[in-house]
C-alpha positions as CSV (number, residue, x, y, z in Angstrom):
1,X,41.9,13.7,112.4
2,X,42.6,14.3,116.0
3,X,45.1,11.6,116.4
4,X,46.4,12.2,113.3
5,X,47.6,16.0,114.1
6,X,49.1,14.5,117.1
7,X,50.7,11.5,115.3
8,X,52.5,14.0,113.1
9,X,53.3,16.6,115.7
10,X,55.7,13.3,117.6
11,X,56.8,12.1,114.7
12,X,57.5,15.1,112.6
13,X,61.2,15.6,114.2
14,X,64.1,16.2,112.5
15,X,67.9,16.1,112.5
16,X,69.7,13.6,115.0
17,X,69.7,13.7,118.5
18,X,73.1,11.9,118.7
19,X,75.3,10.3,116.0
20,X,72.9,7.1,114.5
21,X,73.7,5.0,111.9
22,X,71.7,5.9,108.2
23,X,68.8,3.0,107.7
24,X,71.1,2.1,104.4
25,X,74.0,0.5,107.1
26,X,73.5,-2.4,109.3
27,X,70.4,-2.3,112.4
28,X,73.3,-1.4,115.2
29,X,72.8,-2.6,118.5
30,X,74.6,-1.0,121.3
31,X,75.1,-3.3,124.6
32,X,74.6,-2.0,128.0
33,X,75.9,-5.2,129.7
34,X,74.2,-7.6,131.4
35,X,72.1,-8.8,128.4
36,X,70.6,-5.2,127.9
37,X,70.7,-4.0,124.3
38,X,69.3,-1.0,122.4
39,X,68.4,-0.3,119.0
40,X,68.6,3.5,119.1
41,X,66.1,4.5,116.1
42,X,67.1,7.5,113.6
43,X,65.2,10.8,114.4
44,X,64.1,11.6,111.0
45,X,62.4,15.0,110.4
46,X,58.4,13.5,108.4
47,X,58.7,15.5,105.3
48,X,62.4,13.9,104.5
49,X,61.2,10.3,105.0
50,X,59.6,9.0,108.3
51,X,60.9,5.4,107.9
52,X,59.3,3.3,110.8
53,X,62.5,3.8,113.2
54,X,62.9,6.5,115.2
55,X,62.3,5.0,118.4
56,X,64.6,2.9,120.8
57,X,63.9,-0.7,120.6
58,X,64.9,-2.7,123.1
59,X,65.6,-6.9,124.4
60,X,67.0,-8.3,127.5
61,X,68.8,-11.7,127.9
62,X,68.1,-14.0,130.4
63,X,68.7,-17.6,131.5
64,X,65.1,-18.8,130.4
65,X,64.2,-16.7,126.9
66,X,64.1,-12.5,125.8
67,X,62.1,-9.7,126.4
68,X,62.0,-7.5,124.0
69,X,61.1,-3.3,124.7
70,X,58.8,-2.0,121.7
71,X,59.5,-2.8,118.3
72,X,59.7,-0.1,116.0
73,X,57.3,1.4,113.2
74,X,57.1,-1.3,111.1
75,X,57.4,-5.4,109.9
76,X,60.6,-4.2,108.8
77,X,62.3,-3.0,111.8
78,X,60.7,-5.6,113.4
79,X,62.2,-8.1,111.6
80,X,65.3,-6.4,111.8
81,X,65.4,-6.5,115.3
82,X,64.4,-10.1,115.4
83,X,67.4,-10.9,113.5
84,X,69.8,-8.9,115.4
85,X,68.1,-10.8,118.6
86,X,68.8,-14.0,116.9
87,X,72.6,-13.2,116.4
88,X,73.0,-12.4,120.2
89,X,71.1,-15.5,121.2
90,X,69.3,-18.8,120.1
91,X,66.6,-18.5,123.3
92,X,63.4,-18.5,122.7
93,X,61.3,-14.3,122.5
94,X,59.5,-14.7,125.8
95,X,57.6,-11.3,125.9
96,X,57.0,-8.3,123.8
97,X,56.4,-5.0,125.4
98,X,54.8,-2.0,124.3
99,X,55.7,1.1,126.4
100,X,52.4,2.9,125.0
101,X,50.2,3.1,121.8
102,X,52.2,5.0,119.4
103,X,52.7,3.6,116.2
104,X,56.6,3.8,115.9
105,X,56.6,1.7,118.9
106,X,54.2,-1.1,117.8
107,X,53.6,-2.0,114.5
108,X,56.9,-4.4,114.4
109,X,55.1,-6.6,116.8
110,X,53.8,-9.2,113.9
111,X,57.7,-9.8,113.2
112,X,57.3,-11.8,116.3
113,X,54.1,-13.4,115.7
114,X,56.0,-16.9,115.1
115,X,57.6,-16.9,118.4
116,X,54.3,-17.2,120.3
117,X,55.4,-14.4,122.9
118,X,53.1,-13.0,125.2
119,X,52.2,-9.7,123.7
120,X,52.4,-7.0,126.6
121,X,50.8,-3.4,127.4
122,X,49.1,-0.9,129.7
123,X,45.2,-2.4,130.6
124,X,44.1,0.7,128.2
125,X,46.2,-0.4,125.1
126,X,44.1,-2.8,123.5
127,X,41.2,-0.3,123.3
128,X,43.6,2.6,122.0
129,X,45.0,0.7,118.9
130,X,41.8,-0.1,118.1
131,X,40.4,3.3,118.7
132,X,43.3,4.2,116.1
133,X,43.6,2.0,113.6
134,X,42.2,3.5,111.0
135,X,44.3,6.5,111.6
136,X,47.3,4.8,112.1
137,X,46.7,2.4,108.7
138,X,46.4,6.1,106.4
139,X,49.6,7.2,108.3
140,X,51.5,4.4,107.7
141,X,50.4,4.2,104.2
142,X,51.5,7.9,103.8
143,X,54.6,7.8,105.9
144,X,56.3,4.5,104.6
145,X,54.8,3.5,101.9
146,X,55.7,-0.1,100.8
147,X,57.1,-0.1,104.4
148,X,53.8,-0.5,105.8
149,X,52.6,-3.7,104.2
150,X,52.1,-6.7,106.2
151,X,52.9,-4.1,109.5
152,X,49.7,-6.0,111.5
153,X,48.2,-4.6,114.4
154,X,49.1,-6.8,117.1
155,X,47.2,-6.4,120.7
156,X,48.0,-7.4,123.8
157,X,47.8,-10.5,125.0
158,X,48.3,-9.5,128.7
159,X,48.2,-6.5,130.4
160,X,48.9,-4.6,132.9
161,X,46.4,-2.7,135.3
162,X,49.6,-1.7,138.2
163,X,51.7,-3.4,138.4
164,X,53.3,-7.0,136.7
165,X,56.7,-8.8,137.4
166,X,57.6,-11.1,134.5
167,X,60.4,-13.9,134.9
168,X,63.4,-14.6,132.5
169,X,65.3,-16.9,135.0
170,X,68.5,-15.0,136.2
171,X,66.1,-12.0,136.2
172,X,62.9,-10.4,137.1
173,X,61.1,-7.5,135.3
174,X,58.6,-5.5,136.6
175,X,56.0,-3.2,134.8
176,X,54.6,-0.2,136.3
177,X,51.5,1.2,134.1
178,X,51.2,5.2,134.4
179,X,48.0,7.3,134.7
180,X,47.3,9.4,131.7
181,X,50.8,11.5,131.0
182,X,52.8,11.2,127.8
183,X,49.7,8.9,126.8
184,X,47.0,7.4,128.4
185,X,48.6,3.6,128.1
186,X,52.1,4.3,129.1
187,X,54.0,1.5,130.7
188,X,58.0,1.5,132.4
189,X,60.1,-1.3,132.9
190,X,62.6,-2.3,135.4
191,X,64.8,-5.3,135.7
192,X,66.6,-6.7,138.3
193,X,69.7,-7.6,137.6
194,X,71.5,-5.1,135.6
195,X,68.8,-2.3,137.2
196,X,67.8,-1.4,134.0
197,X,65.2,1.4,133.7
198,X,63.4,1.2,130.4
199,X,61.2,4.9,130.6
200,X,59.6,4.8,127.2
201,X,58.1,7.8,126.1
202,X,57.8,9.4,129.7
203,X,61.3,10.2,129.5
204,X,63.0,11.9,126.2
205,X,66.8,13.0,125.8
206,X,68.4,15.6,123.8
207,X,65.6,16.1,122.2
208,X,62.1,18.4,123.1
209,X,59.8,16.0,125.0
210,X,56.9,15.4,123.6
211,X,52.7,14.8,124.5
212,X,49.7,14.1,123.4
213,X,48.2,12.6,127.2
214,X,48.2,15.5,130.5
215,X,51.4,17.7,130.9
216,X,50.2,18.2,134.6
217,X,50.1,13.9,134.7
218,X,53.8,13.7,133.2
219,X,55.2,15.9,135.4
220,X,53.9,14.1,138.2
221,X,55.1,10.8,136.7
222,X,58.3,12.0,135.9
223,X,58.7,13.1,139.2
224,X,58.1,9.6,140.8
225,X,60.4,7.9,138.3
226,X,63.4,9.8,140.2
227,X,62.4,7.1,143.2
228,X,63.5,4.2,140.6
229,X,66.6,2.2,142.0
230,X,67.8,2.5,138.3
231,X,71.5,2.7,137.6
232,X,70.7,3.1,134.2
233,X,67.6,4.0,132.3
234,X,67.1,3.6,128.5
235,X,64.7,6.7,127.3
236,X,62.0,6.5,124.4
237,X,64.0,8.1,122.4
238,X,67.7,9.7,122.9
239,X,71.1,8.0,124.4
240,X,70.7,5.6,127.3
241,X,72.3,7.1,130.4
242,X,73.8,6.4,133.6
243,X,73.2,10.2,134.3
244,X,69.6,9.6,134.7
245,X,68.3,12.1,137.7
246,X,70.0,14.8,135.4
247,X,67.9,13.9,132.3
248,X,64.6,13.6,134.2
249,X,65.3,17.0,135.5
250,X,65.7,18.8,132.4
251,X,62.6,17.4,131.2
252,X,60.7,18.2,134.1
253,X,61.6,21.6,134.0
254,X,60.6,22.0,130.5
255,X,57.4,20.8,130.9
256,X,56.8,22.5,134.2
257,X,57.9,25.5,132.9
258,X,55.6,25.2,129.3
259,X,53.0,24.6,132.2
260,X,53.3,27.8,133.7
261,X,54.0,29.8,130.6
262,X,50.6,28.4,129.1
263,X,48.8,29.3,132.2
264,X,49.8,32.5,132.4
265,X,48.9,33.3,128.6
266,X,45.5,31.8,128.7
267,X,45.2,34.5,132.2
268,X,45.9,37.5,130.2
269,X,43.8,36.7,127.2
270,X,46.6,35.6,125.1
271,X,45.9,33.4,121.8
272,X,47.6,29.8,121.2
273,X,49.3,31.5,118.3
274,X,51.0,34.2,120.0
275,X,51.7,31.6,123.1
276,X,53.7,29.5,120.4
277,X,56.1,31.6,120.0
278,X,56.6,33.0,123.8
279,X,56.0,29.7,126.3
280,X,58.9,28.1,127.5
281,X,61.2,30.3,125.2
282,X,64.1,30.3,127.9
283,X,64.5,26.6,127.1
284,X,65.2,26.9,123.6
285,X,68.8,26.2,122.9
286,X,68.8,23.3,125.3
287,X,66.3,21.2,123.1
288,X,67.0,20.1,119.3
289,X,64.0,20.7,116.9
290,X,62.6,23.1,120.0
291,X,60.8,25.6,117.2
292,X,58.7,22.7,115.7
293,X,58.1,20.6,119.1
294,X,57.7,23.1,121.2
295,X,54.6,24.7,118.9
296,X,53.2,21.3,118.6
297,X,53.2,20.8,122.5
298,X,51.9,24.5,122.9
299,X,48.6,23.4,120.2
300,X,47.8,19.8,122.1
301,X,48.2,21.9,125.8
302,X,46.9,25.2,125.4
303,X,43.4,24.2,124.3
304,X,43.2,21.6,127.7
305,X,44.7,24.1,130.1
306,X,41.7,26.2,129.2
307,X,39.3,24.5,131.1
308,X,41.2,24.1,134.2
């Protein structure tokens, strides 16, 4: 029931974050250059019809075969990346990366089943989809409906503990698995050639980040991610920028600042209802769906922080 609450809490967010096409009009792809493209999913609010795709889904080119960056929330999106892959290129899907365990990340993996990838994830992902596969199976059978047949769990085939650099020929990629923060199985990308950052959900834009792992263990990973060489980073969810340090900022200051607001409730006495509606106030305005995030983040923190 747990994971549930929290699985509704991310998912349940509303309105657009920037201008998307409806899921009635074609699976757009927006190229970065260099054999980078994103799918940039539609941020649908749950109770108006959660759909499978709100995430960004991405695949990079290169001289040997594809690499594809999470999948979406179902066989359908899946599928429809696959094809829009298939009209960029005719090589082979090398890899399939999941940038944690969240289920609009993951369950379009079987659309690549037939390709024979090697399935990829943080060392801790294997055990986490199975942990929540039973939840995830009534959420998917409430959120998309016929959507979610044939939507196969699909588990790593390889993993990575630190660190792992995966070859596509003209290019290298190298994944970087994070202690517990956004989740416990969260895993960046970075390729070489195009210097291509692919946060996942460590890094949102536009829209209120999001948690269900350690606050105090996202801030510290959001703070080494501003190390990154990246001249561009792709978030797991929002517009890919080139105005990257800005974007990691404003979600560090967020969360630093819910931080402190929490602590300082729980110091005076202060219940998580009340703190709802007073931490990290100041920020609202700069966030879309702030009201409903922001509450959500205050009930998975609040309890945690009170046993510092």
């Amino acid at each position: 029931m747990r994971i549930l609450m929290v699985l509704l809490s991310i998912l349940a967010l509303g309105a657009c974050a920037h201008a998307a096409p409806a899921h009635d009009e074609a699976f757009a792809i927006e190229s970065l250059g260099d054999g980078i493209y994103v799918h940039h999913g539609v941020h649908l609010d749950i109770d108006t019809g959660y759909q499978g795709d709100i995430c960004n889904a991405s695949f990079i080119v290169g001289s040997l075969g594809v690499a594809v960056i999470d999948t979406g929330g179902s066989l359908k999106i899946g599928n429809q990346l696959r094809e829009a892959i298939r009209k960029v290129t005719p090589l082979p899907v090398l890899y399939v990366i999941n940038t944690h365990v969240h289920p609009d990340h993951i369950y379009g993996n079987a659309a690549f089943l037939a390709d024979k990838p090697q399935f990829i994830g943080h060392d801790k992902l294997a055990v986490a989809m199975e942990l929540r596969h039973e939840a995830y199976t009534k959420l998917n059978a409430k959120l998309l409906g016929e959507d979610a047949k044939g939507s196969e769990l699909v588990k790593p085939t390889m993993t990575v503990k630190t660190t792992l650099e995966l070859d596509l020929g003209d290019r290298k990629l190298m994944l970087t698995a994070h202690p517990n923060a956004h989740t416990n199985t969260d895993v960046s990308v970075i390729e070489s050639k195009a210097s291509t950052l692919f946060a996942g959900d460590l890094l949102f834009i536009e829209r209120t980040p999001v948690l269900e792992g350690d606050i105090k263990g996202l801030i510290a990973e959001i703070e080494k991610l501003k190390s990154s060489p990246a001249k561009q980073v792709v978030p797991g969810h929002g517009p890919a920028t080139k105005n990257w340090l800005q974007a990691l900022n404003n979600a560090q200051r967020y969360l630093t600042l819910l931080l402190t607001d929490i602590r300082a409730s729980i110091k005076k006495g202060e219940s998580m209802e009340s703190t709802m509606n007073t931490a990290a106030a100041s920020e609202k305005g700069k966030w879309i769906l702030f009201d409903i995030a922001n509450r959500r983040n205050v009930n998975t923190i609040y309890p945690a922080l009170e046993w510092e």
